[in-house]
N, C-alpha and C positions, 0 to 999 in steps of 0.2 A: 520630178522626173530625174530619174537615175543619168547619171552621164556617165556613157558606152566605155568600155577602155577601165576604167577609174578600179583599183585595189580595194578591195574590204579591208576597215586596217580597223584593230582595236578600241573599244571603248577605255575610258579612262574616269579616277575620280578626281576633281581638279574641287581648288577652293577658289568657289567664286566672288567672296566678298572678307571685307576686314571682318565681320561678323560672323566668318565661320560657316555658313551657307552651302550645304557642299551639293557642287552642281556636275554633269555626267559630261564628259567630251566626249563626241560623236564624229567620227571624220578627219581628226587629228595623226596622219603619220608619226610613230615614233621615233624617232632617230636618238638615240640615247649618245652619240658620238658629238652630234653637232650641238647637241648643248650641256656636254662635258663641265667645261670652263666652270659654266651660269650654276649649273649643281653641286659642282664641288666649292664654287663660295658661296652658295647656299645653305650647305649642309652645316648640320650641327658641328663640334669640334669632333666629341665623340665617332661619327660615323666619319669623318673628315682621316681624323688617327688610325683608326680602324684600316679603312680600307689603303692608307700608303703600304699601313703595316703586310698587307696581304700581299699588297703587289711588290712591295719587295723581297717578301719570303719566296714566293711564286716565281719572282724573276730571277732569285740565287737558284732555287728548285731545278727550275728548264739550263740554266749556264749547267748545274753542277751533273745532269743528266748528260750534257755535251762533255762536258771533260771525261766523265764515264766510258761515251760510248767512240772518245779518242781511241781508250785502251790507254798504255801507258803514255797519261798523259800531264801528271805532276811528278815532279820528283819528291822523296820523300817521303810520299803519302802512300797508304796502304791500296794493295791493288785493290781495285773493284768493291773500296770502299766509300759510299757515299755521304758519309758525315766529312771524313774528309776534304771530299770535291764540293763540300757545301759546303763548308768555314773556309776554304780554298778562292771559294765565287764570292764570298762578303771578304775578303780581304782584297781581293781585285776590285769589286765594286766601289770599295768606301777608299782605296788607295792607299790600303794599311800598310803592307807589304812590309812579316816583321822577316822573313830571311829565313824562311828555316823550308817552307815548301815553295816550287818554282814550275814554273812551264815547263813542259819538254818536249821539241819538236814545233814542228811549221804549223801544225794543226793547233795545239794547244796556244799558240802565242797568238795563230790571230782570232782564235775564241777568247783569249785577253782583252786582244786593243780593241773587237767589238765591245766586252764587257766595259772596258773603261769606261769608252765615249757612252753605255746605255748609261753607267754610273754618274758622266757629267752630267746629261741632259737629264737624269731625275734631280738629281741633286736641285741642278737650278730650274726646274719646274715646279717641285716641292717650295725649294727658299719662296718663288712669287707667289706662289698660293697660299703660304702660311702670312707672308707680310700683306697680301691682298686683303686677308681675311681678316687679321688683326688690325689694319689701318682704315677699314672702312669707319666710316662717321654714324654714329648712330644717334638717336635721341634719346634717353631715357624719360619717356614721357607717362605721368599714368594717368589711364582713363578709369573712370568712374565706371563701376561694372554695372550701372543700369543710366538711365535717363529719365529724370521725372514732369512734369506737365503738372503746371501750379500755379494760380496767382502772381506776378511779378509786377508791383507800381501799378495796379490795376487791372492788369491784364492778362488772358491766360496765356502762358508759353512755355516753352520746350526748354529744359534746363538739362545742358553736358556739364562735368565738371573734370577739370586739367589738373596736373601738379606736377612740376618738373622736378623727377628724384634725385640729379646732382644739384651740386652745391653754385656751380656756374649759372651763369644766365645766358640765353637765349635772346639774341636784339633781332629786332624790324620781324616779330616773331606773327604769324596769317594765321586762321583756324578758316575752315571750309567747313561749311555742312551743306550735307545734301540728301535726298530721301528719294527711294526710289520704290516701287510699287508696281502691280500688275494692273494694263489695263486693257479695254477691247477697241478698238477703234469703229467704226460707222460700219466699215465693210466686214465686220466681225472677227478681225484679225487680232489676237492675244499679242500685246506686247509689253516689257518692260519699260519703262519712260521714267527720266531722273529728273527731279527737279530742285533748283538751291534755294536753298532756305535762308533766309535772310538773316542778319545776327546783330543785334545795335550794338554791336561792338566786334569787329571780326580781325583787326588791327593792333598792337601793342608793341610800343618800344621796347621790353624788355620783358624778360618770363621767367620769373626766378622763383617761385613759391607756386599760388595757386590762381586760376582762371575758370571762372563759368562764365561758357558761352552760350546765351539767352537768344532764343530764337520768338518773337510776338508772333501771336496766333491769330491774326488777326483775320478778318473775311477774305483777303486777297493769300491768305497762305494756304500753300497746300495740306495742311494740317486741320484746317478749319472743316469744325464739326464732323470729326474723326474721333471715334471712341476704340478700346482696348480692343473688340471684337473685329472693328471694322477695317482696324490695323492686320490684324490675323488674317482677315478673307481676303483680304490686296496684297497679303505676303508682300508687306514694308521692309524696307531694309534701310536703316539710318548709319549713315559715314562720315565720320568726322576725322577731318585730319589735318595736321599744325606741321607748318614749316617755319623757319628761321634758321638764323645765321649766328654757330655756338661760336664764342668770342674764344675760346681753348684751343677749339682745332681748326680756326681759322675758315670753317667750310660750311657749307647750307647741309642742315638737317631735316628730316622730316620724320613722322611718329603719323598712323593712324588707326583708329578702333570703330568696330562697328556694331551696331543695334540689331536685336529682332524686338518682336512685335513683344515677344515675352519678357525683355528688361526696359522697356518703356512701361514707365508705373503715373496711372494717374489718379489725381487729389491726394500726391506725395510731394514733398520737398524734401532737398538734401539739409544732412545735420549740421548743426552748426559746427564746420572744426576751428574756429579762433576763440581762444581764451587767453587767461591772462596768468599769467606763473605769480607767485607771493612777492616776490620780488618788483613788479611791474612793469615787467619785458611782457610783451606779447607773444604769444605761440601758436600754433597749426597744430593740435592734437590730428595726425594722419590716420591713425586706428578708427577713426570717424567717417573716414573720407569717404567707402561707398555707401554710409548709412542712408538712409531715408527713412524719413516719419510721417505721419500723415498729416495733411493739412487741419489746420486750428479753424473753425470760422471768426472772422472778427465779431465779439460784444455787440448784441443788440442794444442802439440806442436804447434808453427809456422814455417811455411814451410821454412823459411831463416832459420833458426836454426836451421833444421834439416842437419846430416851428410850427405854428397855429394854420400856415398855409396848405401844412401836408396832412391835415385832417380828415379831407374831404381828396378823393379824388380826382382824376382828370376829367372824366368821363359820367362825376356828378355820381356816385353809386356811394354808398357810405362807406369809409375805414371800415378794412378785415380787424377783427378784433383781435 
């Protein structure tokens, strides 16, 4: 039911998951001013540089338009010339002031002390968004660009793999996984439902090389008796994601990466990347790190070898040959 009164306002394409997922916002008000702040430390550096660069051409452009349309309103300067009143406005703005052009007139001076004070308050609006932006804490974490489902100690399960690409560690470092999937409810209501995935190891003092995080498949997991297809029609989405506390910058960190149905590979495991150099140091070949290979079955015993008990069945019917 429509509520009366209410604005049509634009649709949008937003990212709805680490995985990339891209989902439609429907009913969202744009306000591009109230979350200024949020986008400008967001943005790349690139679009970051760019767009100061514009608004401060933009903002000498409109000053040196007003000094124009003073009339004479610099000294010095060529009448009714606008390169002039524009290197005129970037030396009032930046507080150059080498002495050779000057204000003239009540008009033109207090189109200055405006200019000044826009020039302080960019100045120190710039300075905190470039230190904002360089000072935040990041993780340099890499995720294994697929997830495999394989054999572990007997069991089948869900295998992420981590690798922290500074040289620092990472203490009192959590991985989270969780999966989330489409389903219908009784009264036939389509809903998304998130469920966590268990991990027999979700904990680590310290995170300085590499980490698979093993999720068992067991009957009580939501994973149980799930095949590659079955992941596709339930539009699964797998999130994993590691926080800790980097001992460099003093601060909690966190890193996370997400699955679709298409880089979940199963009766794959990841490659092995530890070897051993000539010397007998051990090393992390990383050029390995998102391989995967298909799983080996173990050696069938030989039937001499086998115990005399497992000849005959449970159920009295003769050994398959």
């Amino acid at each position: 039911m429509k509520v009366p009164g209410r604005a049509e306002v634009d649709q949008r394409v937003i990212r709805g998951l680490a995985s990339g997922r891209e989902m439609v916002a429907i009913g969202l008000s744009t306000r591009p001013l109230h979350d200024l702040y949020h986008w400008l430390l967001t943005s790349t550096w690139r679009r970051f540089f760019l767009l100061v660069l514009l608004a401060y051409l933009g903002a000498n452009a409109l000053f040196a338009l007003g000094y124009l349309a003073l009339g004479d309103a610099i000294e010095e300067a060529r009448p009714g010339s606008f390169s002039d009143a524009f290197f005129f406005s970037i030396q009032t703005m930046a507080t150059i002031g080498y002495g050779k052009m000057a204000p003239h007139g009540l008009g033109a001076n207090l189109l200055v002390t405006v200019e000044a004070l826009v020039g302080l308050l960019g100045l120190a609006l710039v300075t905190g968004l470039v230190f904002a932006k360089f000072a935040r804490p990041t993780a340099r974490v890499l995720f294994s660009r697929v997830a495999v489902v394989t054999v572990f100690d007997g069991v089948p399960s869900l295998l992420v793999r981590m690798a922290n690409e500074r040289g620092n560690q990472i203490v009192e470092a959590q991985v989270h996984l969780v999966l989330l999937r489409t389903e219908t409810t009784r009264e036939g209501e389509e809903l998304r439902r998130v469920y966590d995935l268990h991990l027999r190891r979700n904990r680590s003092p310290f995170f300085a090389l590499t980490w698979t995080a093993i999720h068992p498949i067991t009957p009580d997991s939501p994973l149980y008796g799930e095949t590659a297809e079955s992941l596709r029609a339930k539009e699964v989405d797998l999130v994993v994601s590691l926080t800790g506390f980097d001992e460099a910058l003093s601060q909690t960190v966190h890193a996370r990466h997400g699955y679709t149905p298409g880089e979940v590979l199963f009766g794959c495991r990841f490659a092995d990347v530890l070897t051993w150099l000539p010397d007998g140091r051990r090393a992390i070949d990383y050029r390995k790190f998102h391989d995967a290979v298909p799983d080996v079955p173990p050696p069938r015993e030989p039937a001499a070898s086998r115990p005399a008990a497992t000849a005959a069945r449970a159920d009295g019917a003769p050994p398959p040959a």
